[in-house]
C-alpha positions in Angstrom: 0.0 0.0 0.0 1.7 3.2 -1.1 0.5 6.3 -3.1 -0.7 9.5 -2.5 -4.3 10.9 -1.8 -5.6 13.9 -2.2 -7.6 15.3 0.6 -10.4 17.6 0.1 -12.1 20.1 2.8 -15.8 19.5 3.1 -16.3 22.3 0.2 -14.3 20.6 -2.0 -11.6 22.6 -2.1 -7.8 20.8 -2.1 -6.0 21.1 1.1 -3.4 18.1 1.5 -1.5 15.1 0.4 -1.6 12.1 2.7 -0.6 9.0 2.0 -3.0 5.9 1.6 -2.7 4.6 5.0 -3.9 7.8 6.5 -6.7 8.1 4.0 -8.3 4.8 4.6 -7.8 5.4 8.7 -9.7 8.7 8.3 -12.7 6.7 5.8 -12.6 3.9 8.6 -12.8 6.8 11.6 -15.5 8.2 10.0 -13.9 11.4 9.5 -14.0 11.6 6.1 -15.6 10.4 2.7 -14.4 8.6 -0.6 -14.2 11.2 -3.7 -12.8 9.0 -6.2 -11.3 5.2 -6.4 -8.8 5.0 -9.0 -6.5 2.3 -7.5 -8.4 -1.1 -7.2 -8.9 -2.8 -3.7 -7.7 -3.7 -0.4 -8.0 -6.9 0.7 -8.1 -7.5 4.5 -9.3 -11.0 6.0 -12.7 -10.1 6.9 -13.1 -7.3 4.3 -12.2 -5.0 1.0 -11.7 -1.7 1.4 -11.5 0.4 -1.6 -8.1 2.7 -2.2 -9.3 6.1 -2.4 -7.5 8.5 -4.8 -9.4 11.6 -3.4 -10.9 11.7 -0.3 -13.4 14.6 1.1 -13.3 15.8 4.8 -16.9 15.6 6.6 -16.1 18.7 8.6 -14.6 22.3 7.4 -11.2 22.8 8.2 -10.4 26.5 8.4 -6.9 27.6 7.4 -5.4 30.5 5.9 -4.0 30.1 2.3 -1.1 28.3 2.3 2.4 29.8 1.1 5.0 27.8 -0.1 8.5 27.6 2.0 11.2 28.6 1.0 13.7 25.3 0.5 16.2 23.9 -2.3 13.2 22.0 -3.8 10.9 24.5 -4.2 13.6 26.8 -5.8 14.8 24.5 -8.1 11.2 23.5 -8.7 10.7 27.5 -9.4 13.6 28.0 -12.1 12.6 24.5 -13.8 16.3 23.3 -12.6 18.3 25.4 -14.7 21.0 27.7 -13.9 19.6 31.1 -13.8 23.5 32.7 -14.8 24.0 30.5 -17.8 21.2 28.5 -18.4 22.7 25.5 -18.3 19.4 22.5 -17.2 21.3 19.9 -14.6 20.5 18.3 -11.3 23.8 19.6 -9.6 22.1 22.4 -8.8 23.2 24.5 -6.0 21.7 28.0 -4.3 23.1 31.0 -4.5 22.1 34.2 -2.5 22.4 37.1 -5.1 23.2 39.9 -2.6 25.3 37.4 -0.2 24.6 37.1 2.9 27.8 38.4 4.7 26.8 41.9 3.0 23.4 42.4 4.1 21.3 39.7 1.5 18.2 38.1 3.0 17.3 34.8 2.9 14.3 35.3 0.8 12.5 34.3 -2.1 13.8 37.6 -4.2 17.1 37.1 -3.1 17.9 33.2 -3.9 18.5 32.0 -7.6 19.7 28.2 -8.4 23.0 28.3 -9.9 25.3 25.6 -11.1 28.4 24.8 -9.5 30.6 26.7 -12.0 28.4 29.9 -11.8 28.4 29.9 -8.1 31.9 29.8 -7.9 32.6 32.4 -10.6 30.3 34.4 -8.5 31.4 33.8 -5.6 30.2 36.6 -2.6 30.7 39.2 -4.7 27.5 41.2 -6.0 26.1 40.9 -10.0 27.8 44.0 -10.7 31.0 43.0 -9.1 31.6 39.6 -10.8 30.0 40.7 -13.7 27.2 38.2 -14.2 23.6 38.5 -14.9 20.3 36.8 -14.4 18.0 35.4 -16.7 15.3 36.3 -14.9 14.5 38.0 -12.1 13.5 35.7 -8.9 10.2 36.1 -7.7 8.1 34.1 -4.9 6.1 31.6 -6.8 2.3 31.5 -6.8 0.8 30.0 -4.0 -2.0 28.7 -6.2 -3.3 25.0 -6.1 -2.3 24.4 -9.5 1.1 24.9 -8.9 1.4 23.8 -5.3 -0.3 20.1 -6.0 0.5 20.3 -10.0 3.5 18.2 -9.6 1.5 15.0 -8.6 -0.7 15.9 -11.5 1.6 13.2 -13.9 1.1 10.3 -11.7 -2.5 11.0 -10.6 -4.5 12.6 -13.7 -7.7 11.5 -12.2 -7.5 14.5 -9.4 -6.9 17.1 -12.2 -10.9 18.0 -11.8 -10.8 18.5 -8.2 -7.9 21.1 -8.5 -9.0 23.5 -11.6 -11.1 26.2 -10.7 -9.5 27.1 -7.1 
């Protein structure tokens, strides 16, 4: 039993990624309902559960709208893993702080850019100006929209596309 399952808030609206042990436990508890089935059966001795895909909580769950934080995944996720100096697309990526850090830089979305290792070096904690270098494109917090915050499980689970458009 493995997977992922997207879970729902009573008005439909996507909220989470659990896995599928959690999803059946919540169906079982009674805490929430089966959306979609789009991965066959469990079998247990004295029953068959379906696997849910999407499940649907029976209560609301209020939350403010999630933002995304700030890691080396989500970076490289945000400049499609290519070096934003030279454009080179690898999977050695590392992260580079345009203004560094020991001169004032933040640690911020605006201020981080995925470089390979060659650029970051070249670089080095100098400035743009002072090594010389520019940016392809300016680094901006991503969108904290449900497309793009579930969208990369969208290859493997196609069925939840519907659940996701519109919000």
């Amino acid at each position: 039993m493995n997977g992922s399952v997207l879970v729902l808030n009573a008005n439909y609206e996507p909220i989470n990624i659990c896995s599928l042990q959690r999803a059946l436990g919540m169906i079982l508890m009674e805490k929430a309902s089966l959306v979609a089935n789009g991965r066959g059966v469990v079998h247990t001795p004295g029953r068959n559960y379906p696997c849910p895909s999407v499940i649907r909580l029976d209560y609301m769950i209020h939350r403010p709208r999630p933002h995304l934080k700030l890691t080396r995944q989500e970076v490289f996720r945000r400049d499609h893993e290519t070096c934003q100096y030279c454009g080179k697309h690898t999977h050695n990526l590392t992260i580079d702080h345009i203004v560094p850090r020991h001169l004032g830089g933040k640690h911020i979305w605006t201020n981080v850019a995925a470089a390979c290792p060659a650029c970051n070096h070249r670089k080095g904690g100098r400035t743009l100006t002072e090594a010389g270098m520019r940016l392809l494109h300016v680094p901006q917090e991503p969108p904290s929209s449900v497309s793009y915050i579930f969208g990369r499980y969208l290859p493997e689970n196609i069925e939840w596309e519907p659940y996701l458009s519109g919000w």
